[in-house]
C-alpha positions in Angstrom: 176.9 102.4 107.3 173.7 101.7 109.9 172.2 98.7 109.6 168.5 99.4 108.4 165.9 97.1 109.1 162.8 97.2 106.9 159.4 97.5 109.3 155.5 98.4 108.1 155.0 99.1 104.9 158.1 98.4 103.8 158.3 95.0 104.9 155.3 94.2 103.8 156.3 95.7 100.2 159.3 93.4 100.3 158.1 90.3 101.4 155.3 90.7 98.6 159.0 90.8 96.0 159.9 88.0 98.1 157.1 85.6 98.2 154.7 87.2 95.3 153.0 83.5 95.3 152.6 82.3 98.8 148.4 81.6 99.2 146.8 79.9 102.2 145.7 76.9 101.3 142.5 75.3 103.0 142.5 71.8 104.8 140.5 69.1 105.8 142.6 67.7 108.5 141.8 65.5 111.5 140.8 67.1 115.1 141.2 64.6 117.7 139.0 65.4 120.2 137.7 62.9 123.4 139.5 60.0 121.5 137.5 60.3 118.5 139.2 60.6 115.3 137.0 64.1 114.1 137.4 66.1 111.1 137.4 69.5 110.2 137.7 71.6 107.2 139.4 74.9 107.4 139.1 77.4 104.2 141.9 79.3 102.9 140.1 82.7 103.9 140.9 81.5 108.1 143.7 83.3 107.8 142.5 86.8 107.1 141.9 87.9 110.5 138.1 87.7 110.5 135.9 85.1 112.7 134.2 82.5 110.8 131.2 80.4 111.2 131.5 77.3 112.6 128.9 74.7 111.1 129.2 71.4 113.5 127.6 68.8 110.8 126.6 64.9 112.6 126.5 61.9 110.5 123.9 59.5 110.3 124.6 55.8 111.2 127.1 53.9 109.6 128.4 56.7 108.3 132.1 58.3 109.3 133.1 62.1 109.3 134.7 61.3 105.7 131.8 60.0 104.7 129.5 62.7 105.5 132.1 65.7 104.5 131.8 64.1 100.8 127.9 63.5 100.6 126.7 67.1 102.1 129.7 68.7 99.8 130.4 70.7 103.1 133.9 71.2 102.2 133.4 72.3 99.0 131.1 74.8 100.1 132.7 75.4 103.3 135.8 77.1 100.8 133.6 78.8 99.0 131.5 80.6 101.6 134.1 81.0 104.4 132.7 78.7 106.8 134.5 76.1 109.8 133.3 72.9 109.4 133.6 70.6 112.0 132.8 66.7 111.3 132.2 64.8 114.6 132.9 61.5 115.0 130.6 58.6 116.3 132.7 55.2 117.5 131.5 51.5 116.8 132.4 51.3 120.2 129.9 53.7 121.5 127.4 52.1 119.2 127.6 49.1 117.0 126.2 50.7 113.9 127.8 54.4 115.0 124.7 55.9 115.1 124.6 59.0 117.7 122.3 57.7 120.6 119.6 60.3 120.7 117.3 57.4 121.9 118.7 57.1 125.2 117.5 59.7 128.4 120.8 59.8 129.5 122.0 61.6 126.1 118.9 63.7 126.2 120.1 66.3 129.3 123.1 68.8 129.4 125.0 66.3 131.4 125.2 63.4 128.7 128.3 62.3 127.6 127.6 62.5 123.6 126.3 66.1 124.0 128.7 67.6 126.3 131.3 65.8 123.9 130.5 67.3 120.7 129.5 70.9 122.8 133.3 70.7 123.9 134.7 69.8 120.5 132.7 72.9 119.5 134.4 75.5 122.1 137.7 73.6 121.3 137.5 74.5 117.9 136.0 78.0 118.2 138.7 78.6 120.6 141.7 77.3 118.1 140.3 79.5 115.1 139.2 82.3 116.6 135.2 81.4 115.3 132.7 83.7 115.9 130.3 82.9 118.7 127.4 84.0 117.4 127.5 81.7 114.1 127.7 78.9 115.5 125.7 76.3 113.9 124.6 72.2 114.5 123.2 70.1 111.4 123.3 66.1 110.9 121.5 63.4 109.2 119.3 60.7 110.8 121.0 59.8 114.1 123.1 63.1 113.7 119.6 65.0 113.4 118.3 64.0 116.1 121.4 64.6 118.1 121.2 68.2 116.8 117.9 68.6 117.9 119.2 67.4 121.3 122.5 69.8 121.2 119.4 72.6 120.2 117.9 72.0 123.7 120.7 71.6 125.7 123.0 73.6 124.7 121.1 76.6 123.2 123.9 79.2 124.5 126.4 77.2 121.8 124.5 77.1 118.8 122.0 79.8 117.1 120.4 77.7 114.8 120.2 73.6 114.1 119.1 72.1 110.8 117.1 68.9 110.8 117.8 66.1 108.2 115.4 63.8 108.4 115.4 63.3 112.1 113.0 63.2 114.8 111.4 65.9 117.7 113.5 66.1 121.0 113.4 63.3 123.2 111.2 61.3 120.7 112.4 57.9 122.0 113.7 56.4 125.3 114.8 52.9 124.2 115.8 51.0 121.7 112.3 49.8 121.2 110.6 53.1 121.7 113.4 54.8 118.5 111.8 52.3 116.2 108.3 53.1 117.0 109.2 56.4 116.9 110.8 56.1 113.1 107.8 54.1 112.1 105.1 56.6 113.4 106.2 59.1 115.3 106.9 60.4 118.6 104.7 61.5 121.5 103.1 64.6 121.2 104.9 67.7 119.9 103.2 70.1 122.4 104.6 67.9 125.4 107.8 67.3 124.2 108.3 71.0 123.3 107.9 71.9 126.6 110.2 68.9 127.7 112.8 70.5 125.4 112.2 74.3 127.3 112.7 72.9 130.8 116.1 71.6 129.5 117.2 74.8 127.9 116.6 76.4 131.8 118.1 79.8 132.2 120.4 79.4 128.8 116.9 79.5 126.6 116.9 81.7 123.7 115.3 81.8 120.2 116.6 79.1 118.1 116.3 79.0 114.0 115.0 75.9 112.8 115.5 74.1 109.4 113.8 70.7 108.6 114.3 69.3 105.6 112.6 65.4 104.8 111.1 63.0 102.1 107.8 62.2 101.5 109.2 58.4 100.5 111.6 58.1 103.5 110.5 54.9 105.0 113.6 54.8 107.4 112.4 58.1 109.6 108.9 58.5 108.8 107.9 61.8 106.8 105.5 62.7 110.3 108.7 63.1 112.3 110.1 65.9 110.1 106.3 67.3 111.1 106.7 66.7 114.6 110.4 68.6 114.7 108.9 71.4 113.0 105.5 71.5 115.9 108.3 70.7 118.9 110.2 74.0 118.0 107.5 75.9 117.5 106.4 75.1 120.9 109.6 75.5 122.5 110.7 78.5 120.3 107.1 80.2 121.6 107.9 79.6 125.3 111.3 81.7 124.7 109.8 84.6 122.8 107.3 84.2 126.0 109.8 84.1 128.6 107.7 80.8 129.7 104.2 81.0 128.2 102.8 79.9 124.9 101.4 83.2 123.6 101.1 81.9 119.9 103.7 84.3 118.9 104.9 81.8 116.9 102.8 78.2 115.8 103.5 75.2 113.3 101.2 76.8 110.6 103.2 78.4 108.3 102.9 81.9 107.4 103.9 81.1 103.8 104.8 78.6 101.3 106.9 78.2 98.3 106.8 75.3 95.5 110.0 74.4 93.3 111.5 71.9 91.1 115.3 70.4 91.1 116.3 71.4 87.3 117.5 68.8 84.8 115.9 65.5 84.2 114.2 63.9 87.1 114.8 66.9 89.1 112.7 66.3 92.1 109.6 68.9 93.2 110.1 70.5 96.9 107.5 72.5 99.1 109.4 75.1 101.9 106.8 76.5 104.3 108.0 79.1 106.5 106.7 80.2 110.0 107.7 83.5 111.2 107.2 85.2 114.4 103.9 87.1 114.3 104.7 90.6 116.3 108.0 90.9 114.2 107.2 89.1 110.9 110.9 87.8 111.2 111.1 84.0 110.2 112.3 81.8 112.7 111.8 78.1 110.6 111.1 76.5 107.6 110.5 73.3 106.4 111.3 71.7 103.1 109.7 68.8 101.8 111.0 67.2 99.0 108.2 64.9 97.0 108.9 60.9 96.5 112.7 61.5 97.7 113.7 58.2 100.7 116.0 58.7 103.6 118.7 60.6 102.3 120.7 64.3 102.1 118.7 66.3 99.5 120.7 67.6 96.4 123.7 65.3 97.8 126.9 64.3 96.3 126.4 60.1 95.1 130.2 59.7 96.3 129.0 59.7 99.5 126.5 57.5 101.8 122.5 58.4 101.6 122.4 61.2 99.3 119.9 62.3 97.1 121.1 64.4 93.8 117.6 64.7 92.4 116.7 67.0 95.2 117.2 70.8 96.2 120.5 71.2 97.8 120.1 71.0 101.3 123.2 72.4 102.0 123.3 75.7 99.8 119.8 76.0 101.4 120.8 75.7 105.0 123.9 78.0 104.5 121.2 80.6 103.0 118.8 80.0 106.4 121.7 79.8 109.0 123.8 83.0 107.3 120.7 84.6 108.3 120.4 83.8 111.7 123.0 84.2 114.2 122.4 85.5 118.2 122.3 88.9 117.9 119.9 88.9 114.3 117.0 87.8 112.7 116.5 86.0 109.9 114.2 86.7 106.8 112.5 83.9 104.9 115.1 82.5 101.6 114.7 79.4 99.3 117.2 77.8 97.0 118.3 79.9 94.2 118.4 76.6 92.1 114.2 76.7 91.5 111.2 78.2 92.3 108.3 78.0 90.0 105.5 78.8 91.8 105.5 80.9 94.9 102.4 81.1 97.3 101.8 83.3 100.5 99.9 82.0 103.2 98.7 81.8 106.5 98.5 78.2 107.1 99.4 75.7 105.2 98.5 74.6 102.0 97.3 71.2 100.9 97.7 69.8 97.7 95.3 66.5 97.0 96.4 63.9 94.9 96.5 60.3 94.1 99.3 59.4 92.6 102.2 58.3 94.1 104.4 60.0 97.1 103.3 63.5 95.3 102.1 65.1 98.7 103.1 68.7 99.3 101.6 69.3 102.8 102.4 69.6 106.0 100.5 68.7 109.1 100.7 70.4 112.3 98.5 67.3 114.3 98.7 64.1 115.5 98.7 60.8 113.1 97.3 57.8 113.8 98.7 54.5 111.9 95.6 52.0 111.5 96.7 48.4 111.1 95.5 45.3 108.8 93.1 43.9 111.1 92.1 40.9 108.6 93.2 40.3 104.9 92.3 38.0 102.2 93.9 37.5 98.6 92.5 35.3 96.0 91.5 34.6 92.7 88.3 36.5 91.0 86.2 33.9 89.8 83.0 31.8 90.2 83.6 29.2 92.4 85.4 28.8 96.0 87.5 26.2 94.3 89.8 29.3 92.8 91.0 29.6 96.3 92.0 32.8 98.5 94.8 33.1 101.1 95.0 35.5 104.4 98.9 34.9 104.7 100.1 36.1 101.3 98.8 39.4 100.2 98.9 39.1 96.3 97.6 41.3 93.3 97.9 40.9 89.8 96.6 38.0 87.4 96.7 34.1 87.6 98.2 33.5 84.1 96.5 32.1 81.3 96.6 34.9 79.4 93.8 36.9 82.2 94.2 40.7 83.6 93.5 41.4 87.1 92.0 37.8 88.0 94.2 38.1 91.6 92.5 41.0 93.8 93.9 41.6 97.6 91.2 42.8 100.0 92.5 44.4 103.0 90.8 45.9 106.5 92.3 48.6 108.5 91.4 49.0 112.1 90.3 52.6 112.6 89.1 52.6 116.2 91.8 54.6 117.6 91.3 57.8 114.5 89.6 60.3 117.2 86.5 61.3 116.7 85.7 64.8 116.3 89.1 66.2 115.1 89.2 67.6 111.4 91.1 65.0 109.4 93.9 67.0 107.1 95.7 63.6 105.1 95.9 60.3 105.3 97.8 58.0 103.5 98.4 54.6 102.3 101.7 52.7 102.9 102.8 49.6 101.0 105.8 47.7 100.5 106.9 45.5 97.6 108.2 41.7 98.7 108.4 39.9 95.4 107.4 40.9 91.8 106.5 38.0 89.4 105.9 39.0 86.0 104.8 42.3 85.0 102.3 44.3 87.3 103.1 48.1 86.6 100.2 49.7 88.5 97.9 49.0 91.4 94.4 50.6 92.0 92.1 50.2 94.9 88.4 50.5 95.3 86.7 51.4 99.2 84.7 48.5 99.7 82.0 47.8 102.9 83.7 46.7 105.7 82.3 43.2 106.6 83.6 40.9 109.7 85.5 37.8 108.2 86.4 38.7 104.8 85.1 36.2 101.9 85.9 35.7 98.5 82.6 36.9 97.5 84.3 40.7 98.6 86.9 40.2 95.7 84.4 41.4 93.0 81.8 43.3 95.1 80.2 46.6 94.6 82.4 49.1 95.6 81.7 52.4 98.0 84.2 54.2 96.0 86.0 53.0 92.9 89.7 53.3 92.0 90.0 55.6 94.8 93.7 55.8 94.6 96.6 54.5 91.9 100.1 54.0 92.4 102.9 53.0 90.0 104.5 49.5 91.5 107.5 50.1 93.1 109.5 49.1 96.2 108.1 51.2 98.2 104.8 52.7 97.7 103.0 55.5 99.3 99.5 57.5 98.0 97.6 60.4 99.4 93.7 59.5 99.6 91.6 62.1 98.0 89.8 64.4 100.6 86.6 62.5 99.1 87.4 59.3 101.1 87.3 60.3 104.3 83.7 60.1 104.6 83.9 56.7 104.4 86.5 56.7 107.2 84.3 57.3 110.2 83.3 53.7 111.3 85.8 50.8 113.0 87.5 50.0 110.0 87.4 50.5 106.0 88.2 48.1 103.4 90.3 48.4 100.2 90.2 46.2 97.5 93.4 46.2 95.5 93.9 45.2 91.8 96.6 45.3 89.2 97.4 46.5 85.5 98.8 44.0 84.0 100.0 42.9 80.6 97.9 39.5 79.2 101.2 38.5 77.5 101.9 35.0 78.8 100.9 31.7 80.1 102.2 32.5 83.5 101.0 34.5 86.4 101.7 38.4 87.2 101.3 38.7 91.1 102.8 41.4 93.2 103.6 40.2 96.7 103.1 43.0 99.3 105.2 42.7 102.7 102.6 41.5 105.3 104.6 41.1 108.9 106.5 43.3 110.7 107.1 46.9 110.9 106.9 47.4 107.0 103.4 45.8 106.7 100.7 47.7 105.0 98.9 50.7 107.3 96.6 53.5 107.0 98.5 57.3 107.8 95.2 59.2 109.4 96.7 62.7 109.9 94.1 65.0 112.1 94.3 68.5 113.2 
């Protein structure tokens, strides 16, 4: 007889009797790549024949692809969603603490080692798996964020959108000492650096999705940076829909705003603005803020480095933005499916005044200035010079004895460089905790008149405005001023008197000792339009 051999249908019906359990499994495997030991997940559904997105996620510093994979839940998600993901890796030898350099000019320009390392890793990868070109996507944390908002600028034909973990605006530093400035207060204007990040695209430009996501309580990158990312692109994204002019087609006030909360206990509350291109009504960015939450990955997995589980997940949400978004479509405004409570439309955005503690749910599209402690004073409240007062320590809380609020901290911020003229949208008040003896659970402070040479007659004077602001003691403390402060804002400087609540339960003293040198000293946040 012939020899038959099976072919089409029937060999696929046989190998189905043959192997009825065979499945693809997915993998996290390592890519080396420019000597760097890189990771990337593949999901089981690679194998199906169709192109995948290919998210390229950048840790943070200190951090290893591992590491980050674990903490963003990438890989977990990855599987479940059909996506490449691609884990870069940053060497101790390219910088001590492996933190991307996104400080350095060099790294800022198509040409730069870092970014045409981890554009080539890209293309290597999209290459191997066949990814789809236009879902290609670049996300990190920290040092990673700002590297994506580099990889944005310069490589714009690569990726179609970038997401922004507290990072900073494109080319926000030059130096070492310049970064920390920058992470403290901000970089140079957004307007400027917008256009710096155009130029750079050059002929490549095109419209690039933006997702920020930041704390109100990150003290590591400043909460104004995630601002100035979100006022860079829109500048940058503006010039591209106007093949080189700013035609306001698309601005850093948002065109509408939703409010939720995290469920389950402690579940953290989260504003996303969105700004969308005016002559389409297509929305190109959005911006979530997530109240009191410090420098970490929102709605993160604890197994893994600076996450943040009491937030919305960052990830699900930038999945829902990027999905969206690729080069040839537009994406439509999405929150997190997890919450939304309240839901508000705009046409700029909206502030929310409060005084309690990192509860802020604004953004600001301006410049802030950070006023310093010009002079200080900290004593006790009492009769005579005798009880003594100190400019080095700044202390609140009670003197023992079985008193309440007997130690008061007086404290003037230099307000010279706030410019005059310009609407002022926020400001806040920044504080960091050095030393807690006792019990002090709250701190309120009172505007006083500003007078030359602080005395201790200023620890129990009259006040301009009393208990202006509260805030619960904690290590590190942050309050919005109410709107009805800032008329007392307009001269050289403004004083604050600071006193404790405190329990009368001992013989010893309650005294709160506030950080008073350095870059985590006390200052003023005056945010202006």
């Amino acid at each position: 007889l012939p020899t038959m051999t099976p072919r089409g249908p029937m060999m696929a019906f046989i190998s189905l009797l043959i192997f009825p359990c065979l499945v693809v499994q997915s993998e996290f495997i390592t890519f080396s790549y420019g000597g760097r030991s890189n990771k990337l997940f593949v999901p089981s559904s690679s194998g199906n024949g169709t192109r995948l997105p290919l998210y390229v996620m950048l840790h943070g510093c200190t951090q290893n692809p591992t590491d980050f994979a674990t903490g963003t839940k990438m890989n977990k998600y990855g599987e479940e969603h059909g996506l490449l993901v691609l884990y870069p890796e940053q060497t101790s030898a390219a910088n001590q603490n492996k933190c991307w350099n996104w400080f350095e000019a060099s790294q800022q320009v198509t040409s730069g080692s870092e970014p045409t390392l981890i554009a080539g890793m890209t293309k290597a990868v999209m290459d191997k798996y066949n990814a789809d070109p236009d879902r290609v996507y670049v996300a990190g944390l920290s040092a990673g964020a700002a590297m994506s908002v580099i990889m944005g600028a310069t490589y714009p034909h690569v990726y179609s959108a970038i997401c922004v973990g507290a990072g900073l605006e494109y080319a926000a530093a030059t130096s070492v000492t310049s970064a920390f400035t920058a992470m403290s207060s901000g970089g140079p204007n957004p307007v400027t650096q917008g256009d710096a990040a155009y130029k750079q695209e050059g002929s490549r430009a095109r419209l690039l999705g933006v997702l920020v996501v930041h704390g109100t309580s990150d003290y590591t990158v400043r909460y104004v940076n995630g601002q100035q990312v979100i006022s860079q692109w829109a500048r940058t994204d503006d010039l591209v829909l106007g093949s080189g002019k700013a035609n306001g087609d698309l601005t850093d006030k948002a065109s509408w705003t939703t409010k939720g909360t995290v469920p389950g206990q402690g579940g953290r509350t989260y504003t996303v603005n969105g700004y969308d291109e005016k002559r389409s009504g297509r929305n190109v960015m959005q911006f979530i803020t997530v109240d009191s939450m410090g420098h970490a990955w929102s709605g993160g997995d604890v197994s893994g480095t600076y996450t943040d589980p009491k937030g919305p997940d960052a990830s699900l949400m930038m999945i829902q933005f990027f999905a969206a978004f690729s080069s040839n479509s537009s994406i439509t405004s999405s929150s997190s499916s997890e919450t939304t409570t309240t839901t508000t439309t705009t046409t700029a955005t909206t502030t929310t005044t409060t005084t309690t503690m990192t509860t802020t749910s604004t953004t600001s599209s301006g410049d802030v200035t950070r006023c310093e402690v010009i002079e200080a004073a900290s004593g006790y409240v009492g009769q005579y010079a005798v009880d003594g007062s100190s400019t080095s320590d700044y202390q609140i809380g009670n003197k023992g004895m079985y008193n309440v609020d007997t130690f008061r901290l007086v404290l003037a911020f230099d307000l010279t460089n706030v410019p005059r003229g310009k609407k002022i949208s926020r400001v806040e008040l920044e504080m960091r905790q050095d030393f807690l003896a006792g019990s002090v659970s709250t701190i309120a402070a009172d505007i006083i008149s500003y007078q030359p040479q602080l005395s201790i007659g200023e620890y129990s004077a009259s006040s301009s405005a009393l208990n202006v602001v509260s805030v619960s003691v904690a290590q590190e403390m942050v309050v919005e001023l109410p709107s009805t402060a800032y008329q007392y804002l307009t001269g050289d400087a403004v004083s604050f008197r600071f006193k404790a609540t405190s329990a009368a339960v001992s013989f010893d003293p309650n005294l709160l000792t506030i950080v008073s040198t350095g870059a985590e000293k006390p200052a003023l946040l005056v945010y202006h339009e």
